[in-house]
C-alpha positions in Angstrom: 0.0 0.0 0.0 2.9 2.6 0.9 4.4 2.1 -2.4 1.3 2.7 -4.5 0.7 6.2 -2.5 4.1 8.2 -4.1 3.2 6.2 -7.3 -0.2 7.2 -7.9 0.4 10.3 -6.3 3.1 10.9 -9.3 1.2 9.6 -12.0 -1.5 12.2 -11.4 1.1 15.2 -11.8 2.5 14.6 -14.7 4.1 11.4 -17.0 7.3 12.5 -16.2 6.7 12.7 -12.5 5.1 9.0 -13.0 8.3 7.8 -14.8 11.0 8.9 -12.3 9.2 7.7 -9.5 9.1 3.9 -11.0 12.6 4.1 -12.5 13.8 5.5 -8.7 11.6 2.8 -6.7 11.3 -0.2 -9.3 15.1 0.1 -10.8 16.7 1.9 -8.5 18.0 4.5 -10.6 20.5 7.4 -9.3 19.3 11.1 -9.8 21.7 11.5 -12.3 21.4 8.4 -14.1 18.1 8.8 -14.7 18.8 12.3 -16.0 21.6 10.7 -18.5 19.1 7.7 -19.6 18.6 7.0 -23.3 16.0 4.9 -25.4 19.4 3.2 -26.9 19.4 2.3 -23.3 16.1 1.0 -23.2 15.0 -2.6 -24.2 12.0 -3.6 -23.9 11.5 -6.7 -25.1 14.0 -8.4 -23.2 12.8 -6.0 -21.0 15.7 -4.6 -19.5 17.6 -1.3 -19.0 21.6 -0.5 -19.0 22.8 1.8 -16.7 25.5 2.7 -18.0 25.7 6.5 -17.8 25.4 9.3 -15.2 24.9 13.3 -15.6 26.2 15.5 -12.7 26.3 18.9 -12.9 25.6 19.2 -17.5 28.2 16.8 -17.9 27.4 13.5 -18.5 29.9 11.0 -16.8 29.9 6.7 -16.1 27.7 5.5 -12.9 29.1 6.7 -9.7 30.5 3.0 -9.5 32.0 3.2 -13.2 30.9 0.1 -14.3 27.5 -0.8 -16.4 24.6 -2.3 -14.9 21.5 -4.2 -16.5 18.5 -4.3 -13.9 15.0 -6.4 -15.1 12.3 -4.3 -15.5 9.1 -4.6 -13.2 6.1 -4.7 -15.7 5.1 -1.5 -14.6 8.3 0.2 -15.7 8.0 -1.8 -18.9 4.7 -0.3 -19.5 5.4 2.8 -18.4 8.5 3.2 -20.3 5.8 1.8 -23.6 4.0 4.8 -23.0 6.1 7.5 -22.2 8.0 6.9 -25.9 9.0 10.0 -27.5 11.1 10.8 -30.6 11.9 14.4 -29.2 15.6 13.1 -28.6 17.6 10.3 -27.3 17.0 10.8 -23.3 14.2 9.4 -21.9 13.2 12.4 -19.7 12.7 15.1 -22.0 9.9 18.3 -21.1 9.9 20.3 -24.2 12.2 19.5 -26.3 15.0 19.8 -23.2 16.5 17.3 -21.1 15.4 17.5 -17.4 17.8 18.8 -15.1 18.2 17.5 -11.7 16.3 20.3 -9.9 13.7 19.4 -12.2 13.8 16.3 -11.0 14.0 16.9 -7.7 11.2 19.7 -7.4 8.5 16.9 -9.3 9.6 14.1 -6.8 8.9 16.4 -3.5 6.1 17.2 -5.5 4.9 13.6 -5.7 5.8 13.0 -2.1 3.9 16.1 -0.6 0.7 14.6 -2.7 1.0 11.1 -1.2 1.4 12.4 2.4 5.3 10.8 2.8 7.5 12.7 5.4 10.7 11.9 3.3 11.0 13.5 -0.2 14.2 13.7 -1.4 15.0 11.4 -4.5 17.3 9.1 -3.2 14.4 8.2 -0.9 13.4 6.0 -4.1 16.7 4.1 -4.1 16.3 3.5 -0.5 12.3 2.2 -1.3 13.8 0.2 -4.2 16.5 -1.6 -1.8 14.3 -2.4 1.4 11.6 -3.6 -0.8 13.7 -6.1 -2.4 15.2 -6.7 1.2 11.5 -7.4 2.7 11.0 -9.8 -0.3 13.9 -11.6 0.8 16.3 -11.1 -2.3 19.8 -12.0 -1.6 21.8 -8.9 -0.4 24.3 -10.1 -3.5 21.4 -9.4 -5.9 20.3 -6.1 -4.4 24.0 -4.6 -4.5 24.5 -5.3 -8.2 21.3 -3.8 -9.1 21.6 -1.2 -7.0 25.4 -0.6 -8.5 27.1 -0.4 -5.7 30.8 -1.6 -5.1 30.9 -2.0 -1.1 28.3 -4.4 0.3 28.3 -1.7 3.5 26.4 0.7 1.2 24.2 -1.9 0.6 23.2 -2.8 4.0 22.5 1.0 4.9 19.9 0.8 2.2 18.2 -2.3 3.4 15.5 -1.2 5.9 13.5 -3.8 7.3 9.5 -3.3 8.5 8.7 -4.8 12.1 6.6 -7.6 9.7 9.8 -8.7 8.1 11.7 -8.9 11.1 8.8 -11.0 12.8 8.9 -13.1 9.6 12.3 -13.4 10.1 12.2 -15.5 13.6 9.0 -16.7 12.5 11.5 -18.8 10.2 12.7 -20.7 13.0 9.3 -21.8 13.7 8.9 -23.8 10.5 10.5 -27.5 10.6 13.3 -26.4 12.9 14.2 -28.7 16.0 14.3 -26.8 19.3 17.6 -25.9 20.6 17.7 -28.2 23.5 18.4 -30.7 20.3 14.4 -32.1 20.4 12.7 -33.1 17.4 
């Protein structure tokens, strides 16, 4: 339910407001590298996208890790992504016939997140959403590191917030076809 609120919230402000909220919470995407993002970067019948750019400042640059990622798009991304199609150039964000910069950015995500109600607005909130989520799903911490591109597994763990319910779930595993620790069957 608390990821639909920033998602419908977004969708209802504009289709670029929709589309940086899904790539920040469904593919964890950087600021920046969603600012850099190209259609040649975009494939959607595999459907996957390669992160393999950055943008910091007007200049674009490699990820902050300097290496290329590929992360599996969520169906929603895929048919946002469908939709959003434009031939106005090769980023994907585009308002006008200009790229978005990142206070653009910034401004339509604290935008989306004043709509939904959320305290935190910032857009590395999304990142941190994208991480915990996969976290609570139980994805490997290996897995949610490469997708999330980041070279120290420490970086990682910050990300990975856990709800009360996964950490209940989480003993709740010991519950399940586990001998007692006095050794009793």
């Amino acid at each position: 339910m608390a990821r639909q609120r920033p998602v419908k919230a977004a969708s209802e402000i504009d289709r670029n407001t929709h589309l940086i909220v899904v790539l920040g919470g469904e593919a964890g995407l950087r600021c920046g590298e969603m600012m850099a993002l190209e259609w040649s970067d975009v494939d959607l019948r595999t459907p996957q996208l390669r992160i393999c750019r950055s943008e910091w400042r007007g200049q674009v640059t490699t990820t902050k890790g300097g290496r290329t990622r590929y992360v599996r798009m969520t169906g929603r991304l895929a048919r946002t992504l469908r939709e959003h199609r434009h031939l106005r150039g090769p980023r994907v964000l585009m308002d006008r016939g200009r790229s978005l910069s990142q206070k653009m950015v910034q401004n339509r995500v604290r935008r989306a997140a004043r709509s939904a109600g959320l305290a935190q607005q910032g857009v590395h909130v999304l990142r941190h959403a994208f991480c915990s989520h996969l976290s609570m799903r139980g994805a490997p911490v290996a897995a949610i590191q490469a997708l999330a591109g980041h070279a120290d597994l420490s970086t990682t763990q910050r990300y990975m917030h856990l709800s009360p319910a996964a950490l209940a779930g989480a003993i709740g595993l010991l519950e399940r076809g586990f001998p007692d620790l006095a050794g009793e069957k």
